[in-house]
N, C-alpha and C positions, 0 to 999 in steps of 0.2 A: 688590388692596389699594391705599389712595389713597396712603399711605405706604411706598413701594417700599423705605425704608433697614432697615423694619424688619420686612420677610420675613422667611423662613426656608425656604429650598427644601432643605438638606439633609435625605432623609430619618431618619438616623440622631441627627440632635440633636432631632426630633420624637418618635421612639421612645422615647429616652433619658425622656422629659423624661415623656411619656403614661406611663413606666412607673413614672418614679418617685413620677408623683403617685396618687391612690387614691379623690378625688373629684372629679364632675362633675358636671353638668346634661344631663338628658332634653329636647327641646324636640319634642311631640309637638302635634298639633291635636285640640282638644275635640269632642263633638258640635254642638256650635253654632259652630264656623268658633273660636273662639279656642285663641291659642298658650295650651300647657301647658307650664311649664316642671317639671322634675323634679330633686331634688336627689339624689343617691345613686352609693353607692361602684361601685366599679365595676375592672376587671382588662383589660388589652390583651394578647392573643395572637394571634402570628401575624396581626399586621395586621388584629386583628380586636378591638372594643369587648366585653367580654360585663358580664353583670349579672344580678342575679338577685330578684324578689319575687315577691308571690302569684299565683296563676292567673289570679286575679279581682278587676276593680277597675279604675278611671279610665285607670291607665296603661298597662295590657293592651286592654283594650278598645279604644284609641285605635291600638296599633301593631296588629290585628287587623283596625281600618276602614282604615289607612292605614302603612304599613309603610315609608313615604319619612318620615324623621327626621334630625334633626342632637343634635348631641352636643359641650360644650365643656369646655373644662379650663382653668382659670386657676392662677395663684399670682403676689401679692402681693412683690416683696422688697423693696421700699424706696418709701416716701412720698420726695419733693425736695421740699422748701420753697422758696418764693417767693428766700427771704432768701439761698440759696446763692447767687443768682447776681446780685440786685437787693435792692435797701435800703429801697425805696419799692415798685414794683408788684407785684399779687399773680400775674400773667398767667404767668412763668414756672414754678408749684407745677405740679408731677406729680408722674406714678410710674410706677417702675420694674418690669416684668412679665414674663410668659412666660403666652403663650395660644394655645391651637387650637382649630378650631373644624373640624367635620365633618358631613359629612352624608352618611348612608346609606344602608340598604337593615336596619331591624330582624325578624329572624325567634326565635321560639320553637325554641328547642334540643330535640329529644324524644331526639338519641342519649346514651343513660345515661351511657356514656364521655365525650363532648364533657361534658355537666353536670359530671361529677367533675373534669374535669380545670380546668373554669371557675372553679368553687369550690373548688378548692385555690387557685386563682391567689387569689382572692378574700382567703381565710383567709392564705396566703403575705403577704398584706398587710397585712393587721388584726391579723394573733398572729404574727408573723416567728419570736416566741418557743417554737412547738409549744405542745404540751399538749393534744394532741388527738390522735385515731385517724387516718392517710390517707384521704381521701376517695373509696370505688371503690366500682362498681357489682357485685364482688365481696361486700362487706362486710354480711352481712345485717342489722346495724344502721342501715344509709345505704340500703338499697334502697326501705322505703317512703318515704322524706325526698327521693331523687332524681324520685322520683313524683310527689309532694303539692308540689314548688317548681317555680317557672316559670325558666328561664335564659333569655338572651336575647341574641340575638349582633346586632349589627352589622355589616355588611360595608361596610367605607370605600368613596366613591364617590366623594369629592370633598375635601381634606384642606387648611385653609391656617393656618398656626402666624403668630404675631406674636412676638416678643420686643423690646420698648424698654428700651432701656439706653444710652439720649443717644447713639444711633447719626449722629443729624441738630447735636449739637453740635461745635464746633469751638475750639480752642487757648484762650484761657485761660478760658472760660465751661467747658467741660470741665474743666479742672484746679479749678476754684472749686468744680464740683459733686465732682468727685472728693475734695478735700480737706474737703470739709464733712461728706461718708459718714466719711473717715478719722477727724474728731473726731469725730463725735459715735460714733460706736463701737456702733450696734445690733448687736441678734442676726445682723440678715442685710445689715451695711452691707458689711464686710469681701470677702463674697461678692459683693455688688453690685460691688465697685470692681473686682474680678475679675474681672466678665460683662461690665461697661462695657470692660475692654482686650481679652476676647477677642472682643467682637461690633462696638466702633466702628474704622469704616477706617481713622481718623487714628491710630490709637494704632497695628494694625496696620504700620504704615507707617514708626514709628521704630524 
């Protein structure tokens, strides 16, 4: 990464962070040589991506000719505005993020166990709330459905997280952007000025 400040080599803030999110992007290769990208929910276990659609269709077919894939995860917390830090150019506007990116080894799950327990993960994410039966290869209402769905695992090969949060700013250009999150009071500023003291060194350091 050309931006070394804003790694992230611990593995447990990357775990954290795949788990709590619940979408991503498929980036698989077509029959004619182009990227395919894939949007869809998706469950990490055990250091593993899984996911789940039909048998048949573009995006199966493609991890079936070629089974080396990558796989990303973003989330968005805060746009900067130019204006936080500058009155006139527009060159200092960004945003504040958290992103990984990976690249695997995707295979087709056939043990009925590994599936159910994928697709709890899955459902554990979409319905936190229950209202549904547990998912087992037991339950002879799920045993043709465990059949008829394709799962789809992941094995990490290669794993590198980004997180910016003005790790590369310094003393009062920091406080200017820290103080412009504090007024303007978004959904996820508060948070933001939060990730900004536990991720940049300067702040670390007082």
């Amino acid at each position: 990464m050309r931006r070394a400040e804003f790694s992230i080599q611990e593995q447990q803030e990357i775990d954290n962070f795949l788990n709590e999110m619940s979408f991503g992007f498929l980036g698989t290769v077509d029959k004619d040589g182009w990227p395919h990208i894939t949007p869809l929910n998706y469950t990490y276990q055990n250091g593993h991506i899984y996911f789940h659609g039909s048998k048949r269709g573009a995006k199966m077919d493609e991890i079936l000719a070629s089974q080396k894939v990558s796989f990303a995860v973003a989330k968005e917390f805060a746009i900067i505005p130019s204006y936080f830090t500058d009155a006139r150019q527009a060159c200092p506007a960004t945003a504040f993020y958290k992103s990984v990116h990976i690249r695997g080894i995707a295979e087709p799950v056939e043990d009925p166990h590994e599936k159910s327990v994928a697709l709890s993960g899955l459902m554990e994410k979409l319905q936190p709330e229950g209202g549904y039966a547990p998912i087992t290869p037991e339950d002879p209402k799920y045993q043709g459905e465990l059949k008829a769905v394709s799962v789809v695992r992941i094995s990490v090969e290669e794993i590198t997280a980004k997180f910016k949060f003005g790790q590369n700013l310094k003393g009062e250009r920091r406080d200017k952007v820290m103080g412009g999150l504090n007024e303007r009071g978004g959904a996820e500023d508060e948070a933001t000025v939060e990730l900004m003291k536990k991720y940049c060194p300067a702040h670390k350091k007082e």
